[in-house]
C-alpha positions in Angstrom: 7.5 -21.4 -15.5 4.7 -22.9 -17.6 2.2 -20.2 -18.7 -1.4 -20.2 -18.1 -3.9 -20.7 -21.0 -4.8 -17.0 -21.1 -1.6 -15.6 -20.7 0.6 -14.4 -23.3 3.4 -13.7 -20.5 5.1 -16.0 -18.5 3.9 -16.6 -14.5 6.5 -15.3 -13.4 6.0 -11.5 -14.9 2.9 -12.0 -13.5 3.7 -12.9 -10.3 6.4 -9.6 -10.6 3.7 -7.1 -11.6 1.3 -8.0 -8.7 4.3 -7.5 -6.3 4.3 -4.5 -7.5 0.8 -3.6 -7.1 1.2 -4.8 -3.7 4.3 -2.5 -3.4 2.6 1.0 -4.1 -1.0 0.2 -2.1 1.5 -0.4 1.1 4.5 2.2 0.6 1.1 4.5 -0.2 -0.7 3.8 3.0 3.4 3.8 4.9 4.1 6.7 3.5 2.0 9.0 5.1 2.9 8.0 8.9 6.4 9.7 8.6 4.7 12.1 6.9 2.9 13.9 10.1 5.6 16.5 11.3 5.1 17.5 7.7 1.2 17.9 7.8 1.5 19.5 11.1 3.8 22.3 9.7 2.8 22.8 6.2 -0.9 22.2 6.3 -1.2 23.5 10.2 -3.2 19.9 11.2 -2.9 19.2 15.2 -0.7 16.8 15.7 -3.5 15.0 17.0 -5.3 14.5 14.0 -2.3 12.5 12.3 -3.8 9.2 13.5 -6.8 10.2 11.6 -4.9 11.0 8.3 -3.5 7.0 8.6 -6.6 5.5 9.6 -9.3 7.4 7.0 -7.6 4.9 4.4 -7.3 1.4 6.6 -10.9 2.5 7.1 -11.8 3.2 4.0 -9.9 0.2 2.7 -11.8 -1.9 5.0 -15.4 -0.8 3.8 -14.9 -1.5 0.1 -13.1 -4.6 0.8 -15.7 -6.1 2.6 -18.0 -4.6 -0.2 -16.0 -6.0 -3.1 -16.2 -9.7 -1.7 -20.2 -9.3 -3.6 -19.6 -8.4 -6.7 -15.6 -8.3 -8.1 -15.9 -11.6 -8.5 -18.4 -10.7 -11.4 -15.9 -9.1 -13.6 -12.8 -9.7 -16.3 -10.1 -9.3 -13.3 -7.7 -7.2 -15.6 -10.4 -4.3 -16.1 -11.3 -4.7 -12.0 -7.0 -4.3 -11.7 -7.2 -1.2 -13.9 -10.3 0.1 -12.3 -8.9 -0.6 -8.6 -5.6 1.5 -9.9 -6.2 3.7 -10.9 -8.5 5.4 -8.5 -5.8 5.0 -6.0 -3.2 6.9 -8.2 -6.0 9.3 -8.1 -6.8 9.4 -4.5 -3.3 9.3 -4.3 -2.1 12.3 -6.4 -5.1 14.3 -4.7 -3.3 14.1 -1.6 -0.5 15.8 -3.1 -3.0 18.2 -3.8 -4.7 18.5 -0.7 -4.4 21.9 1.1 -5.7 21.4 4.9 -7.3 18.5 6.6 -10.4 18.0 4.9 -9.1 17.5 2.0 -6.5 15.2 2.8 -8.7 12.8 4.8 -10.8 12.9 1.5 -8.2 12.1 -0.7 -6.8 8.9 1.9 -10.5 8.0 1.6 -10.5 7.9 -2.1 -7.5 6.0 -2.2 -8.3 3.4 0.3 -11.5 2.7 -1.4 -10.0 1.5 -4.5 -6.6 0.9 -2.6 -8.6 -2.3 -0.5 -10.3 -4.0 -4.1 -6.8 -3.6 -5.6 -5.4 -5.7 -3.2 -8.2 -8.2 -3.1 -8.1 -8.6 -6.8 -4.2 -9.2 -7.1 -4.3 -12.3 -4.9 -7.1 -13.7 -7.0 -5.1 -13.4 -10.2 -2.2 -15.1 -8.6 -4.5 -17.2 -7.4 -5.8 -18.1 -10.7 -2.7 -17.7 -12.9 -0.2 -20.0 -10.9 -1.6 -23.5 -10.2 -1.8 -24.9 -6.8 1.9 -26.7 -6.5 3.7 -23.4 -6.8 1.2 -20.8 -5.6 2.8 -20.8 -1.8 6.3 -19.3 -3.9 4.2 -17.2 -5.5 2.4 -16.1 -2.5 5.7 -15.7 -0.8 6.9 -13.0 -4.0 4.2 -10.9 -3.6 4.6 -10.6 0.4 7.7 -9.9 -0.1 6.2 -6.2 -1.2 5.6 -5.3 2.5 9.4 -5.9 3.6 10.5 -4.2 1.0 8.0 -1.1 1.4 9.1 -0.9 4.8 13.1 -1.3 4.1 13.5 0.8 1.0 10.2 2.5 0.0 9.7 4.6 2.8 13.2 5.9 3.5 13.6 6.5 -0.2 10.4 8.6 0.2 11.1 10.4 2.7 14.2 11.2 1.2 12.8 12.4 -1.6 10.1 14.5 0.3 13.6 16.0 2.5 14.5 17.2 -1.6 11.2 18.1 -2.8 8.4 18.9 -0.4 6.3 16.8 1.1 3.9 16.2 -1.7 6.9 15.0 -3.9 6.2 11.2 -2.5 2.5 11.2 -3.3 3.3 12.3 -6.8 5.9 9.9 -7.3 4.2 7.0 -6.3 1.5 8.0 -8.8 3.5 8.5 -11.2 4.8 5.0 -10.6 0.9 3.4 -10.0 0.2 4.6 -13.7 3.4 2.8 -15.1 1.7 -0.2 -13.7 -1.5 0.3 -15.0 0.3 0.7 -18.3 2.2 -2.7 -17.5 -1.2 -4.8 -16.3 -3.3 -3.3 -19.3 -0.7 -4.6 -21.9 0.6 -7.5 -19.8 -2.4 -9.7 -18.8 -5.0 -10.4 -21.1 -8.8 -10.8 -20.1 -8.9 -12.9 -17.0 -11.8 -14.6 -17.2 -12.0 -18.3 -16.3 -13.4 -17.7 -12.9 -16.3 -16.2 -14.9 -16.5 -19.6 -17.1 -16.3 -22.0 -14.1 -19.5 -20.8 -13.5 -19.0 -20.7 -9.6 -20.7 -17.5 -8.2 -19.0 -15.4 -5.5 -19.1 -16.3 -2.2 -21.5 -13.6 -0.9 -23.0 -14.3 2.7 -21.8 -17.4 2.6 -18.1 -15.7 3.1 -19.3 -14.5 6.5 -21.0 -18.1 7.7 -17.6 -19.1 7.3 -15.5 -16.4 8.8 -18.1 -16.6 12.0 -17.0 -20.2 13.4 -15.0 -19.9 16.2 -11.5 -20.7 15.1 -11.3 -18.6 11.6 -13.2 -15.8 14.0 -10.7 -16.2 16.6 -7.5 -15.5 14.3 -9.4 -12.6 12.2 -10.0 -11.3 15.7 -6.6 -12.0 16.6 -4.6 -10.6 13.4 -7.3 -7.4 14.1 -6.6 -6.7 17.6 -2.5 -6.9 17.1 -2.8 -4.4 13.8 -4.8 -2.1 15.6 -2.7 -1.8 18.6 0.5 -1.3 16.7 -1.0 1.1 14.7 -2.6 2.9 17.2 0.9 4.1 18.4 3.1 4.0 15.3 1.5 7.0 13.6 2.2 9.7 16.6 5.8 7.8 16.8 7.1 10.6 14.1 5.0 13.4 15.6 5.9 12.8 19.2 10.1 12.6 18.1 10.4 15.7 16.5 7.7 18.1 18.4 7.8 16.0 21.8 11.7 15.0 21.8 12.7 18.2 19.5 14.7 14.9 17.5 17.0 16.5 14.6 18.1 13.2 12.8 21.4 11.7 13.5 24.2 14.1 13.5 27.1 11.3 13.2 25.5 10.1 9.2 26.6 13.5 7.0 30.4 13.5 8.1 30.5 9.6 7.7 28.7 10.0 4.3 31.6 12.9 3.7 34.0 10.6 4.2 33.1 8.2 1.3 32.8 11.6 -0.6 29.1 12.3 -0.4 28.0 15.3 0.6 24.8 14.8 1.9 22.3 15.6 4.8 19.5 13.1 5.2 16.2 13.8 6.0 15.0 13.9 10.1 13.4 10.0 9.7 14.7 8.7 7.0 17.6 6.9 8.0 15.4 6.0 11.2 13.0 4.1 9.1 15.6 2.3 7.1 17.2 0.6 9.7 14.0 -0.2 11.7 12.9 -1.3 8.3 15.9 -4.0 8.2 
């Protein structure tokens, strides 16, 4: 691929780092469904509150998202990148930290606060990195983040919270956020031609145009089928192992044993994985 004027990397690392970015906000905001069973027993949080835990960062995420469209724009993208990454490794290593339900709402909050800008600002710099002809490919990379959240992130987290506790995966994926700050902060240069175009951000005029009726009707749409999946998929966990006393699959560790692993796999993980694929 050609590079852009400002960049002293190829697109296509580019493309690669945001994909990452996109990686650890979702496998952050997956990771804490599977997670309830563990909440309930380690932090004693009613079961009922898990749907809370999930939702304080959509929320949250929401919020700043909507409050980033007036004024991110307004800024060197890189630094906004950094900015927006760091405070979710932070909100995201503080619920490692947390120690009851309070303080692990906080923390989601924290997280999805910076966790909604972050994803908001990685689309724009693929957006003004890659030109027009091959931005749909590149568009296409970066989605690809989700599937691969959902096929190998969250088993492999839950796997490693089986190992190491369940605050192991909220330290990991930190640990893994501040590689990528490392990457973005010596990777991309100042992004700033969307500052020197001298077009300003969209402000109200964003919300003129997501009120007509057919960009209103499929916001509406996309919002009302997220919602009701997630209104069930958070208690799915919960409601397995306290509900249907589930114990994992007991057919996986002698198969495993016959290819000469000797291994017991966590309650959910190997559920996740093959939903996941």
């Amino acid at each position: 691929m050609k590079r852009h004027p400002e960049l002293p990397v190829s697109e296509r690392a580019v493309v690669l780092l945001i994909a990452v970015v996109q990686f650890i906000n979702i496998l952050d905001f997956m990771i804490v469904m599977p997670l309830g069973p563990d909440f309930a027993r380690e932090l004693d949080i009613s079961s009922n509150h898990i749907g809370i835990i999930a939702g304080s960062y959509t929320a949250a995420a929401a919020v700043a998202g909507i409050a980033g469209s007036f004024f991110l724009d307004r800024f060197d993208r890189r630094k906004a990148l950094a900015v927006s990454m760091f405070g979710l490794v932070t909100g995201t290593a503080l619920a490692g930290l947390s120690w009851n339900l309070q303080t692990l709402i906080g923390a989601r909050v924290i997280a999805g606060l910076f966790g909604g800008p972050a994803t908001a600002i990685s689309l724009a710099i693929v957006a003004d990195v890659v030109p027009k002809e091959r931005r749909g490919r590149a568009m296409s990379t970066v989605m690809t983040a989700f599937s691969l959240a959902s096929i190998a992130g969250v088993p492999v987290s839950l796997e490693i919270a089986h190992a190491a506790g369940w605050r192991a995966p909220f330290y990991s994926v930190a640990a893994l956020g501040v590689v990528v700050i490392a990457a973005s902060i010596f990777l991309l240069p100042s992004l700033k031609l969307h500052l020197a175009s001298g077009i300003k951000p969209p402000g109200f005029g964003m919300f003129k145009m997501i009120t007509r009726p057919l960009p209103l009707l499929s916001a509406l749409a996309l919002m009302a089928m997220v919602a009701s999946a997630f209104a069930v998929i958070p208690s799915i966990p919960v409601y397995l192992e306290f509900n249907l006393g589930y114990t994992g699959e007991p057919w996986i560790p002698p198969l495993l044993s016959k290819i000469g692993v000797d291994y017991t796999p966590s309650v959910l993980g190997p559920l996740y994985l093959i939903g996941g694929i």
